[in-house]
Backbone as a printed PyTorch tensor [residue, N CA C, xyz], in Angstrom:
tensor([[[ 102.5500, -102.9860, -224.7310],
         [ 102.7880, -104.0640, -223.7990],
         [ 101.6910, -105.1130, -223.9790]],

        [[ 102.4380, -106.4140, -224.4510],
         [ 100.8160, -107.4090, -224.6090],
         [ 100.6150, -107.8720, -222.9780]],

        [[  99.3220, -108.8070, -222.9510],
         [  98.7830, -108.9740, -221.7060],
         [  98.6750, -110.6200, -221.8950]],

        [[  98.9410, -111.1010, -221.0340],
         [  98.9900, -112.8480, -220.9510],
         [  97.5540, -112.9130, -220.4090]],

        [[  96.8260, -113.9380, -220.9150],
         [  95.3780, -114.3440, -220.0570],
         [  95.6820, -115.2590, -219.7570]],

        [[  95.3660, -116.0160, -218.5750],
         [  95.2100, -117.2560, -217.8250],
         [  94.3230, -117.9740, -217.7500]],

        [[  94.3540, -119.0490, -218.0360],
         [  92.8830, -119.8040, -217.9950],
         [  92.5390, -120.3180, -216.3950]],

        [[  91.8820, -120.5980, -215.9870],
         [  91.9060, -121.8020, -214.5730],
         [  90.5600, -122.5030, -215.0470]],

        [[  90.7450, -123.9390, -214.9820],
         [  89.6510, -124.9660, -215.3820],
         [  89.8970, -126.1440, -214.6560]],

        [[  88.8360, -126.9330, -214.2470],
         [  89.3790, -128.1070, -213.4360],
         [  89.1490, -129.1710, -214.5980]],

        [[  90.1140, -130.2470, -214.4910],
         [  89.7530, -131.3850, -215.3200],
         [  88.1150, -132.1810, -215.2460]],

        [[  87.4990, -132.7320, -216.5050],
         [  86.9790, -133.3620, -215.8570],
         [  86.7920, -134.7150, -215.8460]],

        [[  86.3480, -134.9130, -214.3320],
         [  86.5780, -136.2830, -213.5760],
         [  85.8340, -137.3740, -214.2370]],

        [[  86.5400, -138.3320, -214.4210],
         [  86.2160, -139.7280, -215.1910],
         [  86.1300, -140.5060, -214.5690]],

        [[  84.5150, -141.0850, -214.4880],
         [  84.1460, -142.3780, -213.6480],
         [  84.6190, -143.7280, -213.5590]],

        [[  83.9090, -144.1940, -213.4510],
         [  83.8750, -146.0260, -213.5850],
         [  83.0620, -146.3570, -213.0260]],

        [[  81.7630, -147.4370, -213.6390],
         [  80.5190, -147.5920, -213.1580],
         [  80.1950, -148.9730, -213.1420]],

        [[  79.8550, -149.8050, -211.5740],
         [  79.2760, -150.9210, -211.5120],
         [  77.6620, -150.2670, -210.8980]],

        [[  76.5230, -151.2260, -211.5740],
         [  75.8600, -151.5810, -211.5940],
         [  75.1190, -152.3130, -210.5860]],

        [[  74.3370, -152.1800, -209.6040],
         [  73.3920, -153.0760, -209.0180],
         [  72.3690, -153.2060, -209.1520]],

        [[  71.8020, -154.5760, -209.3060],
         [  70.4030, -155.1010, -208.8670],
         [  70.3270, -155.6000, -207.5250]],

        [[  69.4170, -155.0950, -206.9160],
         [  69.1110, -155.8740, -205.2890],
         [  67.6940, -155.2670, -205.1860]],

        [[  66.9800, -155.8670, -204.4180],
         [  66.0020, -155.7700, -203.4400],
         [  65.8240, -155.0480, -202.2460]],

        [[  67.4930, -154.4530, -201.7800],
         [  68.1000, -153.7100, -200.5400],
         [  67.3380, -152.3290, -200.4440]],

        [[  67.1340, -152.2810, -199.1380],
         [  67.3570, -150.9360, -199.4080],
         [  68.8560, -150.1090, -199.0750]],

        [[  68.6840, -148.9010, -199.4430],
         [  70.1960, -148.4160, -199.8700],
         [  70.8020, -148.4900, -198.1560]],

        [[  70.7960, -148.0210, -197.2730],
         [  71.5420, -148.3270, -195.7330],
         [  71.7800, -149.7300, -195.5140]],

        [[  70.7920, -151.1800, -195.9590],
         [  71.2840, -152.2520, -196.1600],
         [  72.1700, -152.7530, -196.8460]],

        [[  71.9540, -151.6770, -198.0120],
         [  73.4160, -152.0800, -199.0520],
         [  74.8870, -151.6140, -198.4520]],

        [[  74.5340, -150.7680, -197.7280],
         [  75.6130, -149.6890, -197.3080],
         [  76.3550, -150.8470, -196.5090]],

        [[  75.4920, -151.3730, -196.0280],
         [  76.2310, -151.9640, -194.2270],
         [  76.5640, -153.3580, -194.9130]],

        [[  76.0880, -153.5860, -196.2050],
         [  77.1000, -155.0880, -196.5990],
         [  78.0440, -154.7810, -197.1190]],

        [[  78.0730, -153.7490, -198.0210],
         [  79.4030, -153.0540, -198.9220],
         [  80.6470, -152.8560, -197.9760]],

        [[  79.7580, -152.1150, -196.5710],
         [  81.0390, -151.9930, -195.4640],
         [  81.6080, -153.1540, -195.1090]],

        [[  80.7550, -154.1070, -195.1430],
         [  81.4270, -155.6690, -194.3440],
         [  81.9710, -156.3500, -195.3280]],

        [[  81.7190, -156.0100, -196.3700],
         [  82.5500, -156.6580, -197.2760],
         [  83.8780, -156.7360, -197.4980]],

        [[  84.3970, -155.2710, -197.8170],
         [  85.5830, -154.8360, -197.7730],
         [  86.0370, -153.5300, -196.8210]],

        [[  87.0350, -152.9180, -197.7380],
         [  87.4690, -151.2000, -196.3690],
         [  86.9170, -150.5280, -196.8940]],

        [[  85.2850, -150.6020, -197.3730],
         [  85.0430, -149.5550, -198.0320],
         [  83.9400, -148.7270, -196.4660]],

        [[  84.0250, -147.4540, -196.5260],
         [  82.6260, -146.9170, -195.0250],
         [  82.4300, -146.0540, -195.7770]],

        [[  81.1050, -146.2580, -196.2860],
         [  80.2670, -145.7020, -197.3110],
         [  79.5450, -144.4160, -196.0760]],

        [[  79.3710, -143.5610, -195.9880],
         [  78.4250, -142.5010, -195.3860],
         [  77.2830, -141.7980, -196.0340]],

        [[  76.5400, -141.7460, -195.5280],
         [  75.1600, -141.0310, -196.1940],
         [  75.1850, -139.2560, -196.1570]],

        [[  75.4480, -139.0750, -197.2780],
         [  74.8870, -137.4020, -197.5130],
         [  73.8860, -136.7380, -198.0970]],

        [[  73.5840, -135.2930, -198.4030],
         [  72.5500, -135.4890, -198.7400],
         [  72.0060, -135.9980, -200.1980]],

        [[  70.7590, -135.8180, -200.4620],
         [  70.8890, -137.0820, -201.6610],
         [  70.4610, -135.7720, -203.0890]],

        [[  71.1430, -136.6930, -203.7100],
         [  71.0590, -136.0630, -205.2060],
         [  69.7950, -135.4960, -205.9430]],

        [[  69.4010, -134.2860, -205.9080],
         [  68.2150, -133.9530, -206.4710],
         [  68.2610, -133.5010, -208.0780]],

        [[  67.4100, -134.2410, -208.7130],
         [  67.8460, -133.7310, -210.2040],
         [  66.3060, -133.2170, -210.8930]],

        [[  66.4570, -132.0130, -211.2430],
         [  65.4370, -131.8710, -212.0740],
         [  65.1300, -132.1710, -213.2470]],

        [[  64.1900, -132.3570, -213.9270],
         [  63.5970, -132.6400, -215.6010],
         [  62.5420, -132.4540, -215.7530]],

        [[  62.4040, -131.4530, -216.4600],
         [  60.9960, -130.9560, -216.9550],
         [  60.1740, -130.8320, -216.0770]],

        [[  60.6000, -129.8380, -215.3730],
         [  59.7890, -129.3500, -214.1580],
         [  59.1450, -130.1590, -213.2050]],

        [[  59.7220, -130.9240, -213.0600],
         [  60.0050, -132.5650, -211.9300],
         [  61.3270, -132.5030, -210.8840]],

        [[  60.7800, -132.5840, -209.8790],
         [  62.0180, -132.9090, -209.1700],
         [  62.2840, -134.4690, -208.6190]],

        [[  63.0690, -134.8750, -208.4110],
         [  63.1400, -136.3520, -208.0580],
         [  64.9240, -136.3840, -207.4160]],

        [[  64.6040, -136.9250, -206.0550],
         [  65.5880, -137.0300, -205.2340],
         [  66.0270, -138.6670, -205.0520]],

        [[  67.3260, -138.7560, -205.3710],
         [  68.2890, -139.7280, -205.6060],
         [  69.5200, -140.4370, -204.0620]],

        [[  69.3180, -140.9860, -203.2110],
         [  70.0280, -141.4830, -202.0730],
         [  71.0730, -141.5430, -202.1130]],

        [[  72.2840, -140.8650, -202.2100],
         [  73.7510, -140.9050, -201.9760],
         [  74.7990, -140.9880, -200.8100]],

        [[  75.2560, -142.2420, -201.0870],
         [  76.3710, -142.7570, -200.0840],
         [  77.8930, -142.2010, -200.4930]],

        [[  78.5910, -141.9120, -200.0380],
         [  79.8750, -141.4180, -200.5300],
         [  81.4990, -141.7790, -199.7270]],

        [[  82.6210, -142.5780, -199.9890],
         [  83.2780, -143.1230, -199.3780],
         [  84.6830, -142.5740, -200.3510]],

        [[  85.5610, -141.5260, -199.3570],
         [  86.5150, -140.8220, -199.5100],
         [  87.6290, -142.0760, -199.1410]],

        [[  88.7130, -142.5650, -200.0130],
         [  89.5820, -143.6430, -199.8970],
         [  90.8570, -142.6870, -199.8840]],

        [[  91.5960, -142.0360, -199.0520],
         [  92.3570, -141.6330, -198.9510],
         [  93.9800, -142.0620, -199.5610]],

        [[  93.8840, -143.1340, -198.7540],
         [  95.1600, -144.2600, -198.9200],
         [  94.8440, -144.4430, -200.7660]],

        [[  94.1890, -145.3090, -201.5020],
         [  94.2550, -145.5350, -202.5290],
         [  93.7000, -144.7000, -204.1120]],

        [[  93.5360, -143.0370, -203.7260],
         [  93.7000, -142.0680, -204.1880],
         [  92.1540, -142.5500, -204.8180]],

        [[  91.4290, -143.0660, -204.3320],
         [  90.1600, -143.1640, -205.0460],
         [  88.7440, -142.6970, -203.7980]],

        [[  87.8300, -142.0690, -204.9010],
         [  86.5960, -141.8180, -204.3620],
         [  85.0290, -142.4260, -205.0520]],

        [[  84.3940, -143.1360, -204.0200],
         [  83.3390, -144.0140, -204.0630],
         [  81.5940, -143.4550, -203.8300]],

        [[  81.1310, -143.2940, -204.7230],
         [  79.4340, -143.1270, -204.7510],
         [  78.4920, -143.9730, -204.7810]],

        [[  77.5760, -144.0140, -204.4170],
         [  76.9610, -145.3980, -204.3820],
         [  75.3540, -144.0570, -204.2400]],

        [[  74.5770, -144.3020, -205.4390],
         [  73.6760, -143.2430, -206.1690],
         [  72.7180, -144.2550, -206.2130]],

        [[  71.2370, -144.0840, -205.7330],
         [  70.3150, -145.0380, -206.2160],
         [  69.6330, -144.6090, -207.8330]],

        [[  68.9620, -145.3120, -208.1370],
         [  68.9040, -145.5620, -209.7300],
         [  67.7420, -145.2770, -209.7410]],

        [[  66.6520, -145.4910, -208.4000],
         [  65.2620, -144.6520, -208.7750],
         [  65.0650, -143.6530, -207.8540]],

        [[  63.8660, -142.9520, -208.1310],
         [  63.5070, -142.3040, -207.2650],
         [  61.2680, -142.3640, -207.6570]],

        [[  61.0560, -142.6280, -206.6310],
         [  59.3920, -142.7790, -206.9870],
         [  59.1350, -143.8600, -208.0080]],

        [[  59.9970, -144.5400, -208.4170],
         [  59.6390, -145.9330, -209.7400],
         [  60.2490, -144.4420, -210.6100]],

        [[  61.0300, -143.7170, -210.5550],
         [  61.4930, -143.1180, -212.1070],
         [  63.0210, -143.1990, -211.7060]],

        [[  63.4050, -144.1060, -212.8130],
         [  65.3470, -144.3730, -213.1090],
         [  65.6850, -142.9760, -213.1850]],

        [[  66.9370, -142.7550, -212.7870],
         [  67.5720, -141.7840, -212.8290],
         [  68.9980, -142.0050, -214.6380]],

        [[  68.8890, -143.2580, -214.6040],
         [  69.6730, -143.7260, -215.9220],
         [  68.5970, -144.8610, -216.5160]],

        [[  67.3100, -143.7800, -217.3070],
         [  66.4280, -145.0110, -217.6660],
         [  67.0290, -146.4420, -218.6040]],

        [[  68.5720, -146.0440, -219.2020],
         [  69.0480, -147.2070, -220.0850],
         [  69.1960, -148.6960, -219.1510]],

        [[  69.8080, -148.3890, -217.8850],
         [  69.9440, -149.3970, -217.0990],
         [  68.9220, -149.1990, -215.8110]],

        [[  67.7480, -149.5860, -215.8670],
         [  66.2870, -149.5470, -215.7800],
         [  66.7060, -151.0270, -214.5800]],

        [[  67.1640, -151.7160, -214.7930],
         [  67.2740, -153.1010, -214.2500],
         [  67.9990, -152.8290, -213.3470]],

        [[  69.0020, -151.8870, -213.0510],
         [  69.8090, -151.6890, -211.6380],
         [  69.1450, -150.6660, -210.5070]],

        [[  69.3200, -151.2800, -209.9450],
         [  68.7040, -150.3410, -208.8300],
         [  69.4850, -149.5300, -208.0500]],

        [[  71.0150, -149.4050, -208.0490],
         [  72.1770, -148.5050, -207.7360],
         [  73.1250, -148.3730, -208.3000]],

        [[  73.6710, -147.4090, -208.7180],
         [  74.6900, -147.3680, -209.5920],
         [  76.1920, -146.6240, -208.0950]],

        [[  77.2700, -147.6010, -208.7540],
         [  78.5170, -147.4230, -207.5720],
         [  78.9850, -146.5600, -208.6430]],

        [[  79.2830, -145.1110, -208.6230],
         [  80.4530, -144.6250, -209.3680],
         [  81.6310, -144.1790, -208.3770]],

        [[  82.7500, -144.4130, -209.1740],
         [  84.1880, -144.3020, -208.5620],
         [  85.0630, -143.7340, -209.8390]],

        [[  85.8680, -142.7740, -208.9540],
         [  86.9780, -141.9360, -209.6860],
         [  88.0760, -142.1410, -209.0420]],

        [[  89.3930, -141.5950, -209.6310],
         [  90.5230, -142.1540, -208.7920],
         [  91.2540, -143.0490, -209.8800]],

        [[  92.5660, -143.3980, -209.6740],
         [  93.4740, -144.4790, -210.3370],
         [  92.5730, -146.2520, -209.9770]],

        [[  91.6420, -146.3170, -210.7570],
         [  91.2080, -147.8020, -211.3160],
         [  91.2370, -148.3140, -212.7800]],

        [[  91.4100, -149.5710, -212.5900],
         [  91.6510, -149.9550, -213.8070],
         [  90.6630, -151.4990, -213.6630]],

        [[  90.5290, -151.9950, -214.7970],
         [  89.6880, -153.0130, -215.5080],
         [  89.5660, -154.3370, -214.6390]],

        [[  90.1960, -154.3800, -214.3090],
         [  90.6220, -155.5440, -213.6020],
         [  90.0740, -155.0880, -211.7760]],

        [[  90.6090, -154.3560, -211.4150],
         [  89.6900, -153.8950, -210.2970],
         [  88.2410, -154.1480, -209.9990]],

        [[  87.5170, -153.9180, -211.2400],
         [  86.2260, -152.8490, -211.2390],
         [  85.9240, -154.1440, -211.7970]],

        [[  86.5350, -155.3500, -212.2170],
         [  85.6260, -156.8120, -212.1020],
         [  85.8440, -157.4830, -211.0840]],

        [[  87.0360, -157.4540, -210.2370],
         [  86.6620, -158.1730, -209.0570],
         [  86.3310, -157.2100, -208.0040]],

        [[  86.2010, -156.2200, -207.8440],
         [  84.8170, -155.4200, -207.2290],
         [  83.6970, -155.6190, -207.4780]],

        [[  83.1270, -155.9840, -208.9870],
         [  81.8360, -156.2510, -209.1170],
         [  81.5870, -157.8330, -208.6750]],

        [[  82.3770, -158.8530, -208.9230],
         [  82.5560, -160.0030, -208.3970],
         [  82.3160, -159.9420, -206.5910]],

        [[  83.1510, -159.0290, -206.5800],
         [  82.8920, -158.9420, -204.6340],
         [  81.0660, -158.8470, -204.0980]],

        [[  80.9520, -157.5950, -204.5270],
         [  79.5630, -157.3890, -204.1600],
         [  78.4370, -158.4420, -204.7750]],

        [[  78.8950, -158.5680, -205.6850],
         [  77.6080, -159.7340, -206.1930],
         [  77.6370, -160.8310, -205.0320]],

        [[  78.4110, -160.9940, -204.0550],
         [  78.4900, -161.9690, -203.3050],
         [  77.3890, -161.5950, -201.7740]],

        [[  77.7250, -160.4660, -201.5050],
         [  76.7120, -159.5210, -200.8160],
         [  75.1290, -160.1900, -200.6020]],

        [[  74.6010, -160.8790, -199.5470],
         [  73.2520, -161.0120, -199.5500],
         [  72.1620, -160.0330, -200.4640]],

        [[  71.2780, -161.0900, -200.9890],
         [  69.9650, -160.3720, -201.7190],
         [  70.2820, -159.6860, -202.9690]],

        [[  71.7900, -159.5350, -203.0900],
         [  72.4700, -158.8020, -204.7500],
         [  72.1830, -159.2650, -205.6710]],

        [[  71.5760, -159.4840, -206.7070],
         [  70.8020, -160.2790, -207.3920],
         [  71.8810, -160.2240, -208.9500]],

        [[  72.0480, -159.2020, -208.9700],
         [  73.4520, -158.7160, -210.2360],
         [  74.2410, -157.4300, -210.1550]],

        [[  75.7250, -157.7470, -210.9880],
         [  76.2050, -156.6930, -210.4010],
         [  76.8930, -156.4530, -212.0730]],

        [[  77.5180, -155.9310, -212.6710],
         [  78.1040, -155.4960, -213.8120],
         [  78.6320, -154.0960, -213.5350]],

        [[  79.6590, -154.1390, -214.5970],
         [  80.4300, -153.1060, -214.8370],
         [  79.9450, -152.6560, -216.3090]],

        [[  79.6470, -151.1580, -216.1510],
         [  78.7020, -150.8510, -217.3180],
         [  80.0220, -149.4200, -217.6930]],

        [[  79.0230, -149.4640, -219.1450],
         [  79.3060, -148.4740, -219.5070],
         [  79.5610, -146.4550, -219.5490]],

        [[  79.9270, -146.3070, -219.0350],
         [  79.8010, -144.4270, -218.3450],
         [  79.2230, -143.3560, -219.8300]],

        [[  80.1500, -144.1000, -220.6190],
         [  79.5580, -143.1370, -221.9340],
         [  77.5310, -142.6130, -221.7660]],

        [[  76.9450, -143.5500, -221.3410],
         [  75.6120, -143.0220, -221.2860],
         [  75.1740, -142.2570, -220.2570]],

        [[  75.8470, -142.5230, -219.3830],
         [  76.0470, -141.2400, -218.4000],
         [  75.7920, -139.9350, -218.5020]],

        [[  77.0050, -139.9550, -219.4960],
         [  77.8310, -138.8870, -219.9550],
         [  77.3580, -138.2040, -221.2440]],

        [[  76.1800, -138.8740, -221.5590],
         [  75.4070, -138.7810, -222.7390],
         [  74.1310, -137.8990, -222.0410]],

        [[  73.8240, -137.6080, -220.7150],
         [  73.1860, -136.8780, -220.4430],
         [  73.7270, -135.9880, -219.8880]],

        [[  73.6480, -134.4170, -220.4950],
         [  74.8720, -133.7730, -220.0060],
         [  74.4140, -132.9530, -218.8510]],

        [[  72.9550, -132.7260, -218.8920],
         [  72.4590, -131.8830, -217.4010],
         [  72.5480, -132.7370, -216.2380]],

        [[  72.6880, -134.1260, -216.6380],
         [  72.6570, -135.0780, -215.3400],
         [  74.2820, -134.8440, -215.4130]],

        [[  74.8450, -135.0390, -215.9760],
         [  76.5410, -135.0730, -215.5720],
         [  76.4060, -134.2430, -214.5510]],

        [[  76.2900, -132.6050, -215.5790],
         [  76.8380, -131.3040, -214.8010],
         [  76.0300, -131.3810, -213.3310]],

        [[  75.0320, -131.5280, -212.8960],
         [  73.8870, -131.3670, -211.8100],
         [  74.8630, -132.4240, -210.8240]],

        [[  75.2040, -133.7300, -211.0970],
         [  75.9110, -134.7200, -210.3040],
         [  77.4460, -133.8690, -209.9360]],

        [[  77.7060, -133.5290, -210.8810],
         [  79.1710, -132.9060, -210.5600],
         [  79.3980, -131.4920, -209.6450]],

        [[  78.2920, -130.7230, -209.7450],
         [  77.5720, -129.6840, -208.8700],
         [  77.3260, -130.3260, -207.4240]],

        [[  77.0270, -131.2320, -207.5730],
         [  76.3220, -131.8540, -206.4650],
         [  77.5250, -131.9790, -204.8400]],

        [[  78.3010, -132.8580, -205.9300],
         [  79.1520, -133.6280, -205.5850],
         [  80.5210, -132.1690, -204.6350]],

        [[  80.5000, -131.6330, -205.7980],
         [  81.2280, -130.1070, -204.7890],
         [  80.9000, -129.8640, -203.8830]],

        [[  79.4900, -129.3340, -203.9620],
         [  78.6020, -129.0850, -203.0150],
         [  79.2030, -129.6960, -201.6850]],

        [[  78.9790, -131.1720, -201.4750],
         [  78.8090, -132.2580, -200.6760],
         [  80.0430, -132.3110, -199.9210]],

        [[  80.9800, -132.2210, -200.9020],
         [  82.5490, -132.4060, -200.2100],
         [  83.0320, -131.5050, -199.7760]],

        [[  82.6970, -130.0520, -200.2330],
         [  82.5210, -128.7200, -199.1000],
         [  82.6170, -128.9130, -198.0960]],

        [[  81.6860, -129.5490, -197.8180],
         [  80.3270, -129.5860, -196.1120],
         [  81.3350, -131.0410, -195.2230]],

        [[  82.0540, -131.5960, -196.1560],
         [  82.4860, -133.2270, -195.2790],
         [  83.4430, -132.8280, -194.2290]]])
């Protein structure tokens, strides 16, 4: 008698990443992002990532969009003066979002917020470098379970 094995694996989830520069701090950013559009960003706890026997804790906002099958992060970019994505060194928050978006969105989203008091720049960057650090992926994606557990 042969035996069938089953796999179970979850896909994995593919971002989309704008970029901020501001001066804000992250609850100031929060409360323009909210007034901006329907987005109600909430504060959880924040992203701790280790490296080389360093710890460094990261401020995470997180906004569950029910209606438009998308979910919103809003991750600060330092922690102590150390980037969490030293390539984009110049942003000081990175928005990641998963969910059905497309190109066109994710520029007049970045268009939106650049409008935002004190936003100094906003771009839609690249995820591949992200994704090029793979303990930061997995640790964010850990995280992120974690988080939505507890919501």
């Amino acid at each position: 008698m042969s035996k069938t094995l089953m796999l179970d694996f979850e896909e994995e989830i593919e971002y989309s990443v704008i970029g901020i520069s501001t001066n804000l701090k992250d609850y100031r950013l929060t409360f323009y992002l909210n007034r901006l559009s329907s987005l109600q960003f909430k504060r959880v706890n924040p992203f701790v990532f280790k490296h080389k026997e360093q710890v460094f804790s990261y401020s995470l906002y997180i906004y569950l969009d029910y209606n438009n099958l998308r979910n919103y992060y809003l991750i600060s970019n330092k922690s102590n003066a150390v980037k969490l994505v030293k390539k984009y060194q110049h942003f000081d928050y990175l928005l990641l979002m998963d969910g059905d978006i497309d190109k066109d969105f994710l520029i007049d989203l970045s268009k939106q917020i650049k409008t935002c008091d004190n936003v100094n720049l906003t771009s839609v960057i690249d995820i591949a470098d992200f994704e090029k650090i793979k303990n930061l992926r997995t640790a964010f994606d850990m995280h992120l379970d974690a988080v939505l557990t507890n919501l």
